[in-house]
C-alpha positions in Angstrom: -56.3 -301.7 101.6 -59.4 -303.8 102.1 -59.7 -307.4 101.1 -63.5 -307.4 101.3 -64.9 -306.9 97.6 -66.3 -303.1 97.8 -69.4 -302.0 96.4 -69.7 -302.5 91.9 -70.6 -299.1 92.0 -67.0 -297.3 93.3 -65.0 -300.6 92.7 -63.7 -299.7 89.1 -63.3 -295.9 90.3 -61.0 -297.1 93.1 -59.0 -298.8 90.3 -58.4 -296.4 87.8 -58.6 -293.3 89.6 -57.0 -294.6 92.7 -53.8 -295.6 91.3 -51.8 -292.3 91.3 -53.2 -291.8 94.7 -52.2 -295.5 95.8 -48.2 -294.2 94.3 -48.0 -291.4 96.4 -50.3 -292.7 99.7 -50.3 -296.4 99.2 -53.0 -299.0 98.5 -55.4 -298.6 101.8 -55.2 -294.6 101.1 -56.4 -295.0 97.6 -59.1 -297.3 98.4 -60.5 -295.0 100.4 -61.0 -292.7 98.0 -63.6 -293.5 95.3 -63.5 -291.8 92.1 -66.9 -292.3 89.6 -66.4 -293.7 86.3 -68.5 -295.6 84.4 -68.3 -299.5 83.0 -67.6 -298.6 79.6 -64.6 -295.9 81.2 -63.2 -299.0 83.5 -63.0 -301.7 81.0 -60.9 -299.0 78.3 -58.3 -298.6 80.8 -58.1 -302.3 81.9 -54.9 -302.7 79.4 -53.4 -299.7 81.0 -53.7 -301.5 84.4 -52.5 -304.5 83.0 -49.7 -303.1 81.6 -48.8 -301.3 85.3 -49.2 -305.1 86.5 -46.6 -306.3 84.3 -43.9 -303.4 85.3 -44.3 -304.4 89.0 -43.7 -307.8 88.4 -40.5 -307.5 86.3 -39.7 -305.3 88.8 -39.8 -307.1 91.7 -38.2 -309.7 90.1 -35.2 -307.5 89.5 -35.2 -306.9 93.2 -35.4 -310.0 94.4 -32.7 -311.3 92.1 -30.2 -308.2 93.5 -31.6 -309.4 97.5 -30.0 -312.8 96.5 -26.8 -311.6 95.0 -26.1 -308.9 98.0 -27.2 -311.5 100.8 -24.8 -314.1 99.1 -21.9 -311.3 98.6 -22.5 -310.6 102.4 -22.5 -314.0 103.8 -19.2 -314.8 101.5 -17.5 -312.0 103.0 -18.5 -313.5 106.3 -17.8 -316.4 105.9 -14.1 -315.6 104.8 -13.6 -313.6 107.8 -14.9 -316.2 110.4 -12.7 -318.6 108.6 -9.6 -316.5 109.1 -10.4 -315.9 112.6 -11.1 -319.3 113.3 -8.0 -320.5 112.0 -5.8 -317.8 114.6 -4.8 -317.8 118.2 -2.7 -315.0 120.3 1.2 -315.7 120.9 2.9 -314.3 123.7 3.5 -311.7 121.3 0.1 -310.9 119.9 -1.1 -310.6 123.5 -5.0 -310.6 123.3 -5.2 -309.0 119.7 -6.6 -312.2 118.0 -9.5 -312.7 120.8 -10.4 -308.9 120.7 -10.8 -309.4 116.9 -12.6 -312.3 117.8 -14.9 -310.9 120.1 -15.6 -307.7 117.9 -16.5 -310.1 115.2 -18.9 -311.7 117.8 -20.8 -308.5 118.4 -21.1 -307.8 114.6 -22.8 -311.1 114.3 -25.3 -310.1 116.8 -26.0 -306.6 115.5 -27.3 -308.9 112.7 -29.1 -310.6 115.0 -30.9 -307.5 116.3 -31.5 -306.2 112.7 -33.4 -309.5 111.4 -35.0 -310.0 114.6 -36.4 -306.2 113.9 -37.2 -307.0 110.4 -39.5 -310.5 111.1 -41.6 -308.2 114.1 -42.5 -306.6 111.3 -43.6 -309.5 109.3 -44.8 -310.8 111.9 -47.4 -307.7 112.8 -47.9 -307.9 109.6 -49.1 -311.9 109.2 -51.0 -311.3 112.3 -53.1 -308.4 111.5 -56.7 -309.0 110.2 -56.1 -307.4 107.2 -52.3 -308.2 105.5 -51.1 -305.7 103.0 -49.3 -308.7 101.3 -50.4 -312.7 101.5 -49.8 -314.4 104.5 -47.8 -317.1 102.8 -45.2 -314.5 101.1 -45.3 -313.1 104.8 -44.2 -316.5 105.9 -41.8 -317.2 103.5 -40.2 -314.2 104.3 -40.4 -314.5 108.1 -38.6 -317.8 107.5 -35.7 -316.8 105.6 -34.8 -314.3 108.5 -35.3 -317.0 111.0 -32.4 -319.2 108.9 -30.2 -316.3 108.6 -30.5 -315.8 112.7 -29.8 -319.4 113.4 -26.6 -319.1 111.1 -25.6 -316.1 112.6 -26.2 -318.2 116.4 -24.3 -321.3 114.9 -21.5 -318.7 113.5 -21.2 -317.5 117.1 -20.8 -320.2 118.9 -18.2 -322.2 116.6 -15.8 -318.9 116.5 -16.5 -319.2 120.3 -15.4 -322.3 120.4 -12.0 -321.4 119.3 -11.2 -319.0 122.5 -8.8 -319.9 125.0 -9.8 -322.0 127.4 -8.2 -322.0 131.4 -5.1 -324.5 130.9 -3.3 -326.3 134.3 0.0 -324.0 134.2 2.2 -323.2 136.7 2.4 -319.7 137.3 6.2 -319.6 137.8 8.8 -321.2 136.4 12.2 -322.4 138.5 15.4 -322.8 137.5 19.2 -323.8 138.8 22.4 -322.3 138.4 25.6 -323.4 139.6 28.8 -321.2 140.0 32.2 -321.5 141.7 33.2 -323.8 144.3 30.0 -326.0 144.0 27.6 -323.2 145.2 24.0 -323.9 143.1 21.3 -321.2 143.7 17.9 -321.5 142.2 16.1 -319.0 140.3 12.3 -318.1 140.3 10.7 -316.2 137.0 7.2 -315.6 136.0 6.0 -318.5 133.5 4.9 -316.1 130.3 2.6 -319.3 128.9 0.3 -318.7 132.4 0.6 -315.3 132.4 -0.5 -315.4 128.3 -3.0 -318.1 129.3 -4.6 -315.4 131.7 -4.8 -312.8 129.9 -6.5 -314.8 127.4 -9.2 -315.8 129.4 -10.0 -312.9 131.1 -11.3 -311.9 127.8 -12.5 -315.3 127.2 -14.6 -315.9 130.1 -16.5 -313.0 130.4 -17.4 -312.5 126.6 -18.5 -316.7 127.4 -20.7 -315.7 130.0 -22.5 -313.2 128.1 -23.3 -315.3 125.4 -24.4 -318.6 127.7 -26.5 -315.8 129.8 -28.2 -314.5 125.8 -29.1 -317.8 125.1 -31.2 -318.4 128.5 -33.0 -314.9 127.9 -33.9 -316.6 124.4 -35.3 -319.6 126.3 -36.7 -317.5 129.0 -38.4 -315.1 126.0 -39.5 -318.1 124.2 -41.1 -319.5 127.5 -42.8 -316.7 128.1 -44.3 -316.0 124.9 -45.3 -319.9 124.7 -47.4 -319.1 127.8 -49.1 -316.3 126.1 -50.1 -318.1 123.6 -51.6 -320.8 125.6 -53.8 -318.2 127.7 -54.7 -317.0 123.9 -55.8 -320.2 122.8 -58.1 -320.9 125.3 -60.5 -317.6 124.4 -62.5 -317.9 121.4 -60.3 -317.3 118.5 -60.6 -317.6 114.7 -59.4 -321.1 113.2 -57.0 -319.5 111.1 -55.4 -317.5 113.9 -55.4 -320.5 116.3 -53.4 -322.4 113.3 -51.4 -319.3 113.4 -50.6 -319.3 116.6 -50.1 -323.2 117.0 -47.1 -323.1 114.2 -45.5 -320.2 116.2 -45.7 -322.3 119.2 -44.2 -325.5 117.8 -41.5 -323.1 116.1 -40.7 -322.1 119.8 -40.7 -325.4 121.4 -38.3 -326.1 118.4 -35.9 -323.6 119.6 -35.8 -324.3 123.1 -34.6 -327.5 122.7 -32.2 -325.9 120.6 -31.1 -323.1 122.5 -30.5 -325.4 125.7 -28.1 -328.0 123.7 -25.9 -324.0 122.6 -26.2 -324.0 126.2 -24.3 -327.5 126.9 -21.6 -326.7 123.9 -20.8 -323.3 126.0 -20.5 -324.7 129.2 -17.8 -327.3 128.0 -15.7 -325.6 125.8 -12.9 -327.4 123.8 -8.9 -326.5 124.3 -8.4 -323.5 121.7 -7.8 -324.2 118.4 -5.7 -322.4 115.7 -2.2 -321.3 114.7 -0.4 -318.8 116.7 -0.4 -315.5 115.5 2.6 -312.4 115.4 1.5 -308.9 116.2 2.3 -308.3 112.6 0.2 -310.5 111.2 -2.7 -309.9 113.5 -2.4 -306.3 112.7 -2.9 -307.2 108.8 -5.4 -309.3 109.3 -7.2 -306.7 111.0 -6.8 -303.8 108.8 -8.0 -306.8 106.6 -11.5 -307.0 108.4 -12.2 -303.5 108.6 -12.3 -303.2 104.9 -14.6 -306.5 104.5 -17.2 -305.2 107.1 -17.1 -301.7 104.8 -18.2 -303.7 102.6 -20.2 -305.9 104.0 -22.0 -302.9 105.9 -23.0 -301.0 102.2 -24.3 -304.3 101.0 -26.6 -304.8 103.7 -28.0 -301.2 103.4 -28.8 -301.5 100.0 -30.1 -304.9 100.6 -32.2 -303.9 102.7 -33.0 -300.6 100.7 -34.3 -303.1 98.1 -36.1 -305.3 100.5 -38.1 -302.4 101.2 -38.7 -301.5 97.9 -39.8 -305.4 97.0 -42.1 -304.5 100.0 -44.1 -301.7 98.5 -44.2 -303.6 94.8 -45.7 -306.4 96.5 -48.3 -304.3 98.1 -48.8 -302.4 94.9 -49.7 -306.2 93.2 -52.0 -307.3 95.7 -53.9 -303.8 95.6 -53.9 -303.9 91.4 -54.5 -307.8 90.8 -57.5 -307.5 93.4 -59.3 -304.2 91.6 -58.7 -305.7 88.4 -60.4 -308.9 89.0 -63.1 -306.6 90.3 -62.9 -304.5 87.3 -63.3 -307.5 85.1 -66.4 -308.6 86.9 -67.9 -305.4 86.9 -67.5 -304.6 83.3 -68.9 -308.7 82.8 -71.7 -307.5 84.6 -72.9 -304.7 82.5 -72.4 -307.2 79.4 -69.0 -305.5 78.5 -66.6 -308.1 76.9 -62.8 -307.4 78.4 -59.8 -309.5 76.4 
């Protein structure tokens, strides 16, 4: 789709004849593919377009009504499973059950990550581009509302982090006396199962640590990076609007870097783990527990994000109708043609 006002003669054509095309192929397509009708023939089917208008726009605000009720179903259900977590530790019994449910729940956090992070590239091509299918500023909005839900997601991380086992000062056997007949005393040497627990615990721990401390120094190494881009970019001759572009992205970086390295700090002095202990029973509920909530949460995000798409296209499909009409309307102005 073009934003530059195309010729009076094809403008109302591209309107009215272009909108089955723009259905099927999309707005640019349709544009692209001038059909001749007259003044009089463009300002009789102005209503018709009007009406289409309307449709989108109740439409999209179905959509974006369901977006808001799924992405609140899905970060309840969250929610309710990092609190649960949060509030566990393995017993001797449990072995590492709890911190393997833990550190699965980790990784499904940062699938999310990867799946908004994929979604605002596109926004973000899309923003940047010279011609936008959709306003920059509904572009925007949208890029930020991923940007929120990937700093929750970070923030989730790290406090259910926070809970793991930490290395505790144990000894790693445990003596005892006995005394028997005649005064003998012998003393007895057994493995202590709170070190041995403790170590287990931690093997897990540590590494799964590591990975995130070493994630959130390729963020600031990314973010570094691309803040050097930009500066070699700002230095050509650009366009003031993408030099205002690019100046917001960099602050928003500079933002996160400060951020990031403070994630940093928390991870490298965890706390002593928190939580109650946990039976292999009741871990073993709890986890058939999960599985069913991330079903759940799992069809809600693919629908979600079946709708966001959908939101995607009607907002395309506005911009290209609102645009031709307005040129439309000043078209049939033009050849003294009175449109209500």
């Amino acid at each position: 789709m073009t934003k530059t006002p195309i010729l009076i003669a094809t403008a109302g054509a591209v309107l009215i004849g272009g909108l089955q095309m723009q259905a099927q192929q999309g707005p640019k397509a349709a544009a692209s593919q001038p059909i001749s009708l007259s003044p009089e023939e463009i300002a009789a089917r102005i209503p018709e377009v009007e009406r289409q208008i309307e449709e989108r726009e109740i439409r999209a605000s179905e959509l974006t009504q369901d977006i808001v009720q799924l992405d609140e179903r899905i970060e309840g259900r969250i929610d309710r499973i990092l609190k649960q977590l949060e509030s566990m530790k393995d017993s001797n019994e449990s072995g590492t059950r709890v911190v393997r449910m833990k550190e699965d729940a980790i990784e499904g956090l940062r699938e999310t990550i990867r799946i908004y992070d994929s979604k605002r590239r596109e926004l973000k091509l899309e923003a940047y581009s010279q011609d936008p299918s959709i306003d920059r500023d509904t572009l925007f909005s949208a890029m930020d509302k991923y940007d929120a839900r990937i700093e929750k997601r970070v923030d989730q991380i790290l406090e259910l982090a926070q809970t793991f086992a930490a290395h505790e000062n144990l000894p790693k056997y445990k003596y005892s006396r006995s005394s028997g007949w005649s005064g003998w005393s012998w003393e007895t040497t057994d493995n202590n199962p709170e070190y041995q627990q403790n170590r287990k615990q931690t093997t897990h721990t540590d590494q799964t640590r590591q990975e995130l401390i070493d994630a959130l120094n390729q963020s600031v190494e990314g973010l570094d990076s691309r803040n050097r881009e930009i500066g070699e970019i700002m230095k050509k001759e650009i366009t003031s609007q993408y030099r205002e572009l690019l100046q917001h992205e960099l602050d928003q970086n500079n933002n996160l870097i400060v951020m990031r390295e403070e994630q940093i700090g928390l991870m490298l002095n965890p706390p002593e783990e928190s939580g109650t202990t946990t039976s292999t029973n009741s871990a073993m509920k709890v986890g058939h527990w999960i599985e069913d909530l991330v079903d759940d949460i799992q069809a809600d995000m693919d629908e979600m994000f079946a709708d966001i798409n959908e939101l995607k296209q009607e907002k395309e499909a506005l911009t290209y109708l609102r645009e031709r009409l307005k040129v439309a309307k000043e078209e049939a102005a033009a050849a003294g043609i009175k449109v209500e």
